[in-house]
C-alpha positions in Angstrom: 0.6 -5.0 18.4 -1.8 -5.8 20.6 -1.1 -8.6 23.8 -3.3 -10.6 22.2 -2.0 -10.5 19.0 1.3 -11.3 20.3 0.2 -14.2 22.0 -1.4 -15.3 18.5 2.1 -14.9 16.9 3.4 -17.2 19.0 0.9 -19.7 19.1 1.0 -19.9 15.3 4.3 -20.6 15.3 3.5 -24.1 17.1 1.4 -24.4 14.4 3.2 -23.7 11.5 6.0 -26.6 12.9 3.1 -29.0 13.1 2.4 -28.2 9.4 5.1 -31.0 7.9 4.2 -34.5 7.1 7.9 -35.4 8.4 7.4 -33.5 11.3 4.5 -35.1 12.2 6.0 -38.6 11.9 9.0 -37.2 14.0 6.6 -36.7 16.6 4.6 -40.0 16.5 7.9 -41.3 16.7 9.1 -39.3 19.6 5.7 -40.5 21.1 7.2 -43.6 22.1 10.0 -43.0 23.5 13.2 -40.4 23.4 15.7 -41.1 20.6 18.9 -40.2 18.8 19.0 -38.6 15.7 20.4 -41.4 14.2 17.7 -43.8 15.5 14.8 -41.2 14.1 16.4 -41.2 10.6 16.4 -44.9 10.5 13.0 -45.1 11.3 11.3 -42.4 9.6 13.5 -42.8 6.4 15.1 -39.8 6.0 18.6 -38.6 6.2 20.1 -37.5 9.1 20.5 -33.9 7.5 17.0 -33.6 6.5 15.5 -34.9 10.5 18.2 -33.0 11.7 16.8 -30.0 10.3 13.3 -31.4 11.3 13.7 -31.9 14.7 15.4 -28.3 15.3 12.1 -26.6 14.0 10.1 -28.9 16.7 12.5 -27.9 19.0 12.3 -24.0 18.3 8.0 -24.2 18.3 8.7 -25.9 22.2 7.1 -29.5 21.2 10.8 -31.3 21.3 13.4 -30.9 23.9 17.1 -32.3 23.3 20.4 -33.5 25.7 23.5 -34.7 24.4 24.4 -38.5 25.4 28.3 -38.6 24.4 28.3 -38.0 20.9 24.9 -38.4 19.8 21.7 -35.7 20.4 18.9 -37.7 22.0 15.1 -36.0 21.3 12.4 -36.3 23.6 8.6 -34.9 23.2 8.4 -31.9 25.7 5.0 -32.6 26.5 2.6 -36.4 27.2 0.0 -34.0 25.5 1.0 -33.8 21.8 -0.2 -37.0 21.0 -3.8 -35.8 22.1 -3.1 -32.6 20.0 -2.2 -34.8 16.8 -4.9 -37.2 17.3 -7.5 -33.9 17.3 -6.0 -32.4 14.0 -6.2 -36.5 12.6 -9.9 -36.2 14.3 -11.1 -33.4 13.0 -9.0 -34.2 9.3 -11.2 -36.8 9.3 -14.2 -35.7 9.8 -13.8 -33.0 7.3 -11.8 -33.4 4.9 -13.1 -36.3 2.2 -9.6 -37.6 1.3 -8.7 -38.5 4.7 -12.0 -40.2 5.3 -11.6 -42.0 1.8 -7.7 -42.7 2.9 -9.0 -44.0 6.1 -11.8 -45.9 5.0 -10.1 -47.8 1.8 -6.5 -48.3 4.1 -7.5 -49.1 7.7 -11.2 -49.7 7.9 -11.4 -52.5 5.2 -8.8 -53.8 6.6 -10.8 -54.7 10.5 -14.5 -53.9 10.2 -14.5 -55.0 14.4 -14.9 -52.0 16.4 -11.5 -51.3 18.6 -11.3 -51.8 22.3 -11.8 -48.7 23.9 -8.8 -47.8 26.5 -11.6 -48.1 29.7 -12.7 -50.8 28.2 -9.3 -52.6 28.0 -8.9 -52.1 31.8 -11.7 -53.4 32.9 -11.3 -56.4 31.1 -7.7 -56.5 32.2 -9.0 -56.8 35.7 -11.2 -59.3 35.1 -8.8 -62.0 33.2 -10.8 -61.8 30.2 -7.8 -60.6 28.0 -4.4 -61.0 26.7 -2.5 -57.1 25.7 0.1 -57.5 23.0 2.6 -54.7 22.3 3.8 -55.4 19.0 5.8 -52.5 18.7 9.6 -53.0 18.3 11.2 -53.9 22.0 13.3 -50.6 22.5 9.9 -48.8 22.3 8.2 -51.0 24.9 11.2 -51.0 26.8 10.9 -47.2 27.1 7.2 -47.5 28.1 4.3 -49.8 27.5 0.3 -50.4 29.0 0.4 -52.4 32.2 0.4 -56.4 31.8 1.2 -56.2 28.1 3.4 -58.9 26.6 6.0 -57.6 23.9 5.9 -59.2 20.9 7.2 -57.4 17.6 4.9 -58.0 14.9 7.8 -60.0 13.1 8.5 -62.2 15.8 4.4 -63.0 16.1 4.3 -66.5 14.1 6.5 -67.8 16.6 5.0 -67.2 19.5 1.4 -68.2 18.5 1.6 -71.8 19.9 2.5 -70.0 23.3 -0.6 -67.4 23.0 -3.9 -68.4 25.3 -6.8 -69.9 23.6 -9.4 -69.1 25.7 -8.9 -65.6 26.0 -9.3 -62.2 23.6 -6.4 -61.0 22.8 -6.0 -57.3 22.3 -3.0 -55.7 20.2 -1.8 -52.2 20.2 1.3 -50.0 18.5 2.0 -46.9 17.8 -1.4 -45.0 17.5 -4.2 -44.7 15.3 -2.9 -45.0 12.1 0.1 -48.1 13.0 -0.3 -50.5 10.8 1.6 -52.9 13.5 -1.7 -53.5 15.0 -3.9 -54.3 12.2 -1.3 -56.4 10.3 -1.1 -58.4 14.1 -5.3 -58.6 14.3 -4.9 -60.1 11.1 -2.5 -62.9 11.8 -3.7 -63.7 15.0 -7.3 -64.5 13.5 -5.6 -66.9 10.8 -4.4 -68.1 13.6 -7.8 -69.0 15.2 -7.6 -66.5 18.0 -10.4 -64.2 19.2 -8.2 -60.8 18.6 -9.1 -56.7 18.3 -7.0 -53.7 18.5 -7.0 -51.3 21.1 -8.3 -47.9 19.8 -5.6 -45.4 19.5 -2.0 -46.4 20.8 -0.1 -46.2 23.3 0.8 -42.5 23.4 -2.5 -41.7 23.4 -2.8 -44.3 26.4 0.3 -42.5 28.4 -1.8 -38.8 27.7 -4.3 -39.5 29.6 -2.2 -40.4 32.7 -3.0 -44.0 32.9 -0.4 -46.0 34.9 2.7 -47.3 32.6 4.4 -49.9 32.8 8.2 -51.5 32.6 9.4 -54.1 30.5 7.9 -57.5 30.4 8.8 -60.5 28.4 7.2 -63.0 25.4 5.9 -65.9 26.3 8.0 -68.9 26.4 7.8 -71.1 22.8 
């Protein structure tokens, strides 16, 4: 076998762990912060057999490192750039293959016809106190990262904190990537709400891949 060829072998075996639907939520999930086992099973909905079993193949391929915290196994991503590498397989899915562009089109793009805020964009605006960033992700995921100035506020806790939200100002939600339905379920409420809202294209992973600055934990607004 050729150098080459050996190199090939190896790369396809990154490939072949990428090639799991359960996997690939493992990772999004990872994507926001490290986690126990325990925690992933929770939130992906699978046993903690089954993700074990998961997260040992990503770990094999090189795309998950582990550490033992006491008892429990804690999973990080090994690298800020698999969430660009998913969002070019979602990318070029798309672009390609009709039932993702039919999935996408009937599920996310009815559902906000307003085109997202690109990530430059955001910053710009940011700067300028034009806009509000909500991170309606759950807390322990913006605790462990989360774009500069945002506001946490879990999409469940959101009717209660409308009162407190700015009126004269956009306001601009993100989650989990791409295809988080945190965001547009949040676009949605806020503009029942009255407020001029949009969702930030992407998520924060992808945000964190291109080495923007990230921030620590901030707080809700009062109510």
């Amino acid at each position: 076998m050729t150098p080459k060829k050996k190199l090939f072998e190896q790369f396809a075996r990154v490939a072949k762990s990428l090639a799991n639907p359960n996997r690939l939520e493992l990772l999004e999930t990872l994507a926001q912060g490290e986690k126990s086992v325990d925690a992933l099973a929770q939130a992906t909905g699978m046993s903690v057999a089954n993700t074990s079993h998961h997260l040992q193949i990503l770990r094999d391929s090189g795309l998950a490192e582990s550490r033992k915290e006491g008892l429990q196994v804690i999973y990080r991503l090994s690298d800020d750039q698999i969430p660009t590498l998913m969002g070019t397989i979602g990318r070029i899915a798309e672009k390609h293959l009709a039932e993702v562009e039919r999935i996408v089109r009937e599920h996310f793009d009815a559902r906000d016809s307003l085109t997202p805020v690109g990530r430059d964009e955001l910053m710009a605006r940011v700067r300028q106190g034009e806009t509000m960033v909500i991170d309606v992700r759950p807390a322990t995921e913006f605790r462990a990262g989360h774009i500069p100035g945002a506001v946490n506020i879990p999409l469940d806790e959101l009717p209660q904190h409308l009162e407190a939200l700015p009126h004269g100002q956009e306001i601009v939600a993100y989650c989990r990537g791409p295809f988080c339905m945190l965001a547009f379920e949040a676009v949605a409420k806020l503009r029942e709400a009255g407020y001029p809202a949009r969702r930030l294209e992407d998520g924060f992973p992808e945000w964190k891949a291109e080495n923007r600055p990230v921030d620590a934990e901030s707080s809700p607004p009062k109510t």
